[in-house]
C-alpha positions in Angstrom: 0.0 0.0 0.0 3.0 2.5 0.5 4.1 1.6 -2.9 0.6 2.1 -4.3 0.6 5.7 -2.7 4.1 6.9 -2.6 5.6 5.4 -5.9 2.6 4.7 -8.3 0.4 7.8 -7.7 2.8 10.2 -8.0 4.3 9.3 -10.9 1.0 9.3 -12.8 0.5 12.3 -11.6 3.6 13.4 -13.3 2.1 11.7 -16.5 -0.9 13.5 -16.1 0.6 16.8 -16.5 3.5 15.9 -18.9 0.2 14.7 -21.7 -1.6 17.2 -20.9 1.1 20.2 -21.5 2.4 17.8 -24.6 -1.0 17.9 -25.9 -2.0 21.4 -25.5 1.3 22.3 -27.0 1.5 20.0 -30.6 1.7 21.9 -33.8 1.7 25.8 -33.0 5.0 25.9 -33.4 5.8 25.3 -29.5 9.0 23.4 -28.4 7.0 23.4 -25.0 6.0 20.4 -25.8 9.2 18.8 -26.8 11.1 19.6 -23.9 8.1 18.9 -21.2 8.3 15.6 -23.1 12.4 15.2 -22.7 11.7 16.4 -19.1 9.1 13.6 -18.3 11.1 11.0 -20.0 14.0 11.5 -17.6 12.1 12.7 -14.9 9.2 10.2 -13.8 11.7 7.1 -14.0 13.9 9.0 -11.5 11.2 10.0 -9.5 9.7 7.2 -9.2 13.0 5.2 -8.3 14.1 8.1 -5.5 10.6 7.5 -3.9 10.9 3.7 -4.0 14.3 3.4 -2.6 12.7 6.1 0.2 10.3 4.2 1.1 12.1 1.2 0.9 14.5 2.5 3.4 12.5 4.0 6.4 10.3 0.9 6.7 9.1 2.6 10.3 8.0 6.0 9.2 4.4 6.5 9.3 2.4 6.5 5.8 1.2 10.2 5.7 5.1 11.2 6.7 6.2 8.9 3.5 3.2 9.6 1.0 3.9 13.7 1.7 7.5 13.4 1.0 6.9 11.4 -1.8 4.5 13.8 -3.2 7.1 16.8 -2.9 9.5 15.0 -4.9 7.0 14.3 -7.1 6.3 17.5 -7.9 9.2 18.8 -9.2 9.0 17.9 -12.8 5.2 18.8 -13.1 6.4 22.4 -11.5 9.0 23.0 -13.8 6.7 21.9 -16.7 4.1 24.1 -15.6 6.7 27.1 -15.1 7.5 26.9 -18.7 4.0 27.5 -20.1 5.3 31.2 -18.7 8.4 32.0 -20.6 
């Protein structure tokens, strides 16, 4: 279940957002959606194997402490994405 919440979630989260700024960016003439695609593909792999090595290695932590944590690293990628829309 920690897995479920800390690794899985967040990381289609990230896919979420990553499709949806890919999609609302394809053939205006945007590299927005080129490099939120080059930042998801490195991006949500890493993510997701930083959280699971977290969880992995504080086994005694409480699951609201781990699925927060998990959820700020998480967020990163879809903040940078989203910070691009603006430049």
């Amino acid at each position: 279940m920690r897995y479920l919440f800390g690794v899985v979630l967040p990381a289609l989260l990230q896919v979420l957002v990553v499709f949806i700024i890919i999609e609302t960016n394809t053939g205006n003439g945007s590299w927005l959606g080129l490099l939120a695609y080059l930042i998801g593909l490195f991006a949500i792999p890493l993510t997701a194997i930083i959280n699971a090595l977290y969880i992995w290695k504080s086994p005694t932590e409480y699951f609201l402490s781990i699925t927060g944590k998990c959820f700020a690293i998480a967020l990163i990628a879809p903040v940078m994405c989203v910070f691009m829309l603006f430049l």
